[in-house]
N, C-alpha and C positions, 0 to 999 in steps of 0.2 A: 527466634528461629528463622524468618523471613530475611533480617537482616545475616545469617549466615548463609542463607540458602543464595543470597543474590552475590556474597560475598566466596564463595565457597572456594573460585580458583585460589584465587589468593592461599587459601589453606591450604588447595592442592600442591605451589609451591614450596611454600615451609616443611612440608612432608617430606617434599621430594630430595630440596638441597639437605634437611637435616641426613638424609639418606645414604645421597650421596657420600656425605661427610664421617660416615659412621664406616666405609667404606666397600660395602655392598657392591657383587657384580653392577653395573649401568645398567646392560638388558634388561634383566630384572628388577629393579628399581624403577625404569621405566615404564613395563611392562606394568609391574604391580600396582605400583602407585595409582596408574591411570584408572587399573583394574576397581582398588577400596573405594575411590570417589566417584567410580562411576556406581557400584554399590550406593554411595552414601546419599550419591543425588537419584538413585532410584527410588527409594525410602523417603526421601524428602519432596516425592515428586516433582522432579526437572530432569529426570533423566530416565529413558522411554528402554527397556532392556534389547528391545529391537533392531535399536540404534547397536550396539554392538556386532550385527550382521553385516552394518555397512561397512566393516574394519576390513576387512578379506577380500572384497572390491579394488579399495584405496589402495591397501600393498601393493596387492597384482596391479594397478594398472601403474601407481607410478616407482614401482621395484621390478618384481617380476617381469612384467612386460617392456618395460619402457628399454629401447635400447642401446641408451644413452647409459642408463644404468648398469645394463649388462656388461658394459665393459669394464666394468671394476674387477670383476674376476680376473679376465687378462690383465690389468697394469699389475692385478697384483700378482700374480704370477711372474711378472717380468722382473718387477722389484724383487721379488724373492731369487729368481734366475741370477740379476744381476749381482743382490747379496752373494750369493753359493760359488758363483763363477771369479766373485775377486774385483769385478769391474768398479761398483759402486766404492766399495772399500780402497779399490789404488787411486782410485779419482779423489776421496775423501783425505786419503794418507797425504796426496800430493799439495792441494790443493794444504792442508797444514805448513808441509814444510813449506813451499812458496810462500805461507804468511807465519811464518813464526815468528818473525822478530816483531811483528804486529802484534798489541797487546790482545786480547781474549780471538786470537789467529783462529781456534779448533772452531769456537762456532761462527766466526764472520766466514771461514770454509763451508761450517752448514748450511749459512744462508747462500753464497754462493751456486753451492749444491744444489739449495733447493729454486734456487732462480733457474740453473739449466735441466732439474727435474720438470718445473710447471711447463716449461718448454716440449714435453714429451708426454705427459701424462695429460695435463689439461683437468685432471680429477682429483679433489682436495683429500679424499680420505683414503688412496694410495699411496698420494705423493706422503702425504703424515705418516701413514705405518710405515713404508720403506724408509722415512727418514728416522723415523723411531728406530727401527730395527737395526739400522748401519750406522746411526750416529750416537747412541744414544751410550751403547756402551762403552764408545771410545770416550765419552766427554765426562762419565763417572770414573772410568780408571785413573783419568787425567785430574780429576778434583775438583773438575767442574760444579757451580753452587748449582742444585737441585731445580732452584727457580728459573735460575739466567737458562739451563741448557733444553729444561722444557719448554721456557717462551720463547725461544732461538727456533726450535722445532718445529714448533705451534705455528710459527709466522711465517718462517718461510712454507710449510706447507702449503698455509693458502693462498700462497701469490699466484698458485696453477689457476685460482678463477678469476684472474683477469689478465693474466700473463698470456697470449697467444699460443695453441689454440684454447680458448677460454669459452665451455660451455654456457656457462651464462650469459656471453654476450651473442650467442647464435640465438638460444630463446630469448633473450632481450631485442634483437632485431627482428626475427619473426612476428613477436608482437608487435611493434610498431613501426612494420616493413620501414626498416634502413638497411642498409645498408651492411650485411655483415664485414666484408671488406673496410668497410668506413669504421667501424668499431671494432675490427682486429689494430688499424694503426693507432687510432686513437688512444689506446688503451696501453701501449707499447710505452711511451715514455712515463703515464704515471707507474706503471709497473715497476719499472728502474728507481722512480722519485722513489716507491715505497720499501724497496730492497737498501738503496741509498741510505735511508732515514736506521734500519733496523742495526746499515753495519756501522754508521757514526753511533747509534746507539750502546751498540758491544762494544766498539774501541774506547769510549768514554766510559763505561761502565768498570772494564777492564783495568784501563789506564787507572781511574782513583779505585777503585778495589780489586789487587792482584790477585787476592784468595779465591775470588770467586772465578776467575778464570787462569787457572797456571799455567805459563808460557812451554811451548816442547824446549827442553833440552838445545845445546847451541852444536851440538855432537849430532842429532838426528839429520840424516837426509845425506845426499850425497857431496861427496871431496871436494869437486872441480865440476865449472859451470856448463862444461860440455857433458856432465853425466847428469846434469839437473835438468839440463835443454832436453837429454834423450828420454829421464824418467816423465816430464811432462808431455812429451809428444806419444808418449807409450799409455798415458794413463787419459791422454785428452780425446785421441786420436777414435776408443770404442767409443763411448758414449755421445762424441759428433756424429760416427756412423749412426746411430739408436736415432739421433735428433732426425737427422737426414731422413731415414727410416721411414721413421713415424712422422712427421710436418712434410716429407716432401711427398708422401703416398696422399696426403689430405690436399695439399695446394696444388699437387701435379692431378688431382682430380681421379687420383686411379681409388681412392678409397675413402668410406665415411671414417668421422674418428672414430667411433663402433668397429670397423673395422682396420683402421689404422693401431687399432691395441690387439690386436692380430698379428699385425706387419712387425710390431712391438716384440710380441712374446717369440716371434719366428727370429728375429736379432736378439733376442738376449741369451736365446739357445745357439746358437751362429758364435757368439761371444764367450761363451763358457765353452765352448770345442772350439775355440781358435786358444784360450788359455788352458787349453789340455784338465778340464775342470768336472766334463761333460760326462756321466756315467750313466749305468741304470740304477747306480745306488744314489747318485745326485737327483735323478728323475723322478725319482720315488719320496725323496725327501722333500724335494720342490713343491710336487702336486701335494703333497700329505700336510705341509704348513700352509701352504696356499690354502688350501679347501680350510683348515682349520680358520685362518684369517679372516678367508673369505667368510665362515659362518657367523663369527666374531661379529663384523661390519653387518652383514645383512640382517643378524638379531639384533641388535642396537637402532638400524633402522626399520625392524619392524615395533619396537618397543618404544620408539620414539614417533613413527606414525601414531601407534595408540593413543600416547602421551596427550599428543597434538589433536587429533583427535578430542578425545575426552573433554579437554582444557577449554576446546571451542564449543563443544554440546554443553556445557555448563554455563557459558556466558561471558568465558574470560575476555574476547575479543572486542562485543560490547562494554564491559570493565572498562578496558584499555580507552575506547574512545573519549568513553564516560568521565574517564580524567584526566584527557588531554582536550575537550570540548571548550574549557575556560580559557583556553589562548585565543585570543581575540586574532583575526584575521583577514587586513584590507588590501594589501599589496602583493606585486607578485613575489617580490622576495621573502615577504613573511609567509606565504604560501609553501614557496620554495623553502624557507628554514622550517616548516613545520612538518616538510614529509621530509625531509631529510633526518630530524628529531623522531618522528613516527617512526621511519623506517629502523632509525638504532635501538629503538622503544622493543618495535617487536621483535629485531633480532635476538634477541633475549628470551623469545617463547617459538620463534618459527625459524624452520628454516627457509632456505633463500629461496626456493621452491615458488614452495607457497607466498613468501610477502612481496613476491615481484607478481605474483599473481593478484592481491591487494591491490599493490598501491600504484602498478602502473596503471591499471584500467580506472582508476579512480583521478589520477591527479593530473596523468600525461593529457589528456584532454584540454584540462582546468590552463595547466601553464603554456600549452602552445598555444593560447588565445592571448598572451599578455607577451608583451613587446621586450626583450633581453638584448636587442641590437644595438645601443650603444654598449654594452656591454661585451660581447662575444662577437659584433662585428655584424656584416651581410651575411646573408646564406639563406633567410628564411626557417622554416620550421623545425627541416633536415636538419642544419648547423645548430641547432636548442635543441633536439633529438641526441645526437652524437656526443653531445655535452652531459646532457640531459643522464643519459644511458651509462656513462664513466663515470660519473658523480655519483650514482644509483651502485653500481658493481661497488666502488671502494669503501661504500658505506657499507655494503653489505659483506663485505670482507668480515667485518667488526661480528656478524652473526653467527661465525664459525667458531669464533674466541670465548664471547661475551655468556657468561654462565646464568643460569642452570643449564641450557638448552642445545650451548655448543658443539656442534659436531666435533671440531677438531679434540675438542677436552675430551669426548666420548672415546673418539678414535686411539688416540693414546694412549688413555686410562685400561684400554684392553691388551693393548701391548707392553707397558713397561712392568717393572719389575715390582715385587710389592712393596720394597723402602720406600716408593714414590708413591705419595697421595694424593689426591682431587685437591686436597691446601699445596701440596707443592704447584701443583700447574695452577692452579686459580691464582696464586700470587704471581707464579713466573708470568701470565701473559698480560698482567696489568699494564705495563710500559707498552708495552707489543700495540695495544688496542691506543692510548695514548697517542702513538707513533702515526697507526693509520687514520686516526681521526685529522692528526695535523696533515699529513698528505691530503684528506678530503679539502680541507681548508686552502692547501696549494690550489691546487685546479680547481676549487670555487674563487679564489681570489686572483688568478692568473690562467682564465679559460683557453689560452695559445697553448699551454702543458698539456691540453687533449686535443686541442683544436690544428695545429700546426700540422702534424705528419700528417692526416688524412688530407689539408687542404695540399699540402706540397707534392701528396700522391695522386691528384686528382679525384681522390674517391669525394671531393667538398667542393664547391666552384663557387 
C-alpha cells in the first residue's frame, strides 16, 4: 500500500489518458479524475481535504483575474467575427488557390494562416479554436487524412507563443529582466525556422501520399492573372489592416495586448460591415458562440488547474525529479541538456505557466555562472539570457502538443466534430512535436538563428 501511495500520480495518469480515450468530455475528465484521486489520497492519508479550498484562489488569480487571460474572450470573439464576416475563410480560399499546384496546398495555407493569426492574437487557444473552426471543415470536405489536418492545426496554432507579440516571452523577460524588445527579435527567425520545417513537412508528406491530402481542382480560382492579383489584394488587404490594428496599438504604445484584443474585436466588427456581413442577427450569433467557446476554454482550464493541482499535492512533481536524479551532472552543457529534457519531461504534466515558473528560478542562476562565449560569442549574461529564453519558449512549444496534459489537444477536442478522436489528434501531432524538437536543435546548434536580429537591431551590443 505505501508503495502505491508514494506511486499514486502515476495511477492518476492511466486513469486519465484511459479516459480520455474512451472519449469523455475533457473538462470533465479532468475535473473528475483529479476529483477520485484526491479522494483516494485522502483515505490513504496524503491528501489533506482542505487542500481542495486552495483550488478557488489558483483559478481566480491565474484565470479570472489575470489580464493577460482575460483577453481570450476578445480574440475569441474576433475569430468568430472574422469566421461570420467571410474574412478568415477568403483569406483561407485564397491562400489555397495560390498554392494549389503545391502538393497538400489546403494545409501548408493553414499553416500559413496560422503564422499571420500568431501575429494578431499572440494567444495559443484562440489562435487553435479559430483555426479549428475555419479550417477544419474545409480540409475534411476536401479528404483531408484526419491526422495530417489536426496536426497541421495543432501546430500552427502555437506558433502565437513565440511568434511576436508572444506572451510568454514578456513574462519570460520580466523574470529575468531582458529585455522584452531583445526577445521579440530574437524570436522572430526561429518562428519562421518552425513554420518553414511544418510546410516542408506537409509538402513531403503530401508529395509521397496524395490521399492524405487531395489537390483543389485545376478549374478552381480565377481565369486570368489580373483577376488573381485583384482576389489576393481583396482577401490580403483586411486581415493586414486587423495585423496593423492589433501590433501597431501594442508597439505604437497606445495599448496593452489586453487591450489591443479590444482594438482586435473593434476591427473585426469594422470588417464584417465593410463585407455587408454585419447584422443584429450576426451579432447575436457571434456573442452566443463566443460566450459558448469562451465556457468551453475556461472550463477545460479550470479542470485542468484542478488536475495540476491534485497531481502536485500527491507528489507527482517529486516523482518526476526522483527519476530524473540518476543523470549524472558536471558540465554546463549537461546542465543545459538536462533542463532542456526536464523542461519536455514536464510539458507532459504542466502547463507553460507554471514550468517556466520551475525551471527558470532554478537553473537560470546555475547557467549564467558557466561560460557559453565561445559558443554564442560576447555579450555577457544578457546575450546567454536572450538565447537562453528562445531555446526555453521552443521547447515549450512541445507542451501544448505533447499528451495527456496538452492544451492545444484539449482546445480542439472541444470544437471538432465527433468522427474526430483524442487517437486522431494524438497521432496527427506526433511529426508536429518531432519538427519542433529539431528546430530546438537549430538554434541550440546555430545560436546566430536567435542571436542575429537583436544584435543587428541593437537591442544586444
Amino acid at each position: 500500500m505505501s508503495w502505491f501511495a508514494h506511486h499514486i500520480s502515476l495511477f492518476l495518469f492511466a486513469v486519465l489518458a484511459i479516459s480520455l480515450f474512451c472519449g469523455f468530455p475533457v473538462a470533465f475528465v479532468l475535473g473528475g479524475v483529479a476529483i477520485l484521486f484526491g479522494g483516494i489520497g485522502i483515505l490513504l492519508d496524503i491528501f489533506n481535504p482542505i487542500q481542495f479550498f486552495n483550488l478557488m484562489p489558483r483559478v481566480w488569480g491565474t484565470a479570472a483575474s489575470n489580464p493577460i487571460i482575460v483577453a481570450v474572450p476578445m480574440f475569441i470573439f474576433m475569430g468568430t467575427m472574422l469566421e461570420r464576416s467571410g474574412v478568415a475563410k477568403d483569406l483561407l480560399s485564397t491562400l489555397q488557390i495560390v498554392t494549389r499546384r503545391i502538393p497538400g496546398g489546403l494545409a501548408m495555407s493553414v499553416t500559413l494562416m496560422g503564422t499571420i493569426m500568431a501575429a494578431t492574437t499572440g494567444i495559443v487557444g484562440a489562435s487553435v479554436v479559430m483555426l479549428t473552426m475555419i479550417a477544419l471543415p474545409s480540409m475534411m470536405e476536401r479528404g483531408y487524412s484526419k491526422e495530417l489536418a489536426t496536426g497541421t492545426i495543432a501546430s500552427a496554432g502555437t506558433l502565437g507563443i513565440l511568434i511576436p507579440p508572444s506572451i510568454m516571452l514578456v513574462i519570460m523577460g520580466d523574470l529575468l529582466s531582458v529585455s522584452v524588445g531583445a526577445l521579440f527579435a530574437a524570436s522572430i527567425v526561429p518562428g519562421m525556422i518552425l513554420a518553414g520545417l511544418y510546410l516542408f513537412y506537409i509538402g513531403l508528406t503530401s508529395f509521397r501520399n496524395p490521399n492524405k491530402a487531395p489537390p483543389l481542382p485545376d478549374d478552381v480560382g480565377p481565369d486570368s492573372n489580373a483577376e488573381l492579383i485583384t482576389l489576393i489584394l481583396k482577401s490580403f488587404f483586411p486581415p493586414l489592416l486587423l495585423i496593423t490594428l492589433v501590433l501597431g496599438s501594442i508597439f505604437g504604445g497606445f495599448a496593452t495586448p489586453t487591450e489591443a484584443a479590444g482594438v482586435g474585436c473593434l476591427g473585426a466588427i469594422f470588417l464584417a460591415w465593410m463585407n455587408n456581413k454585419l447584422s443584429m442577427k450576426t451579432m447575436r450569433e457571434v456573442i452566443r458562440r463566443a460566450g459558448l467557446t469562451n465556457g468551453m476554454v475556461f472550463f477545460i482550464f479550470f479542470g485542468a488547474q484542478l488536475f495540476s493541482y491534485v497531481f502536485r499535492a500527491l507528489g507527482g512533481d517529486d516523482l518526476i525529479v526522483e527519476l530524473l536524479e540518476t543523470i549524472g551532472i558536471d558540465t554546463g552543457w549537461e546542465i543545459l541538456t538536462f533542463m532542456l529534457v526536464l523542461t519536455f519531461l514536464l510539458g507532459f504534466f504542466f502547463d507553460w505557466i507554471e514550468i517556466t515558473l520551475i525551471v527558470l528560478p532554478v537553473f537560470a542562476p546555475i547557467l549564467q555562472g558557466i561560460d557559453f562565449g565561445p559558443h554564442i560569442g560576447d555579450g555577457g549574461p544578457i546575450v546567454f539570457l536572450t538565447w537562453f529564453c528562445v531555446m526555453l519558449s521552443v521547447n515549450l512549444q512541445t507542451s501544448f502538443l505533447t499528451p495527456p496534459f496538452g492544451f492545444t489537444l484539449f482546445y480542439m477536442k472541444g470544437v471538432v466534430p465527433p468522427s474526430i478522436n483524442m487517437g486522431h489528434i494524438y497521432r496527427g501531432i506526433i511529426p508536429f512535436v518531432l519538427l519542433q524538437l529539431t528546430g530546438l536543435g537549430l538554434i541550440i546548434g546555430f545560436p546566430e538563428l536567435v542571436l542575429w536580429l537583436p544584435r543587428a537591431s541593437g537591442f544586444l551590443m
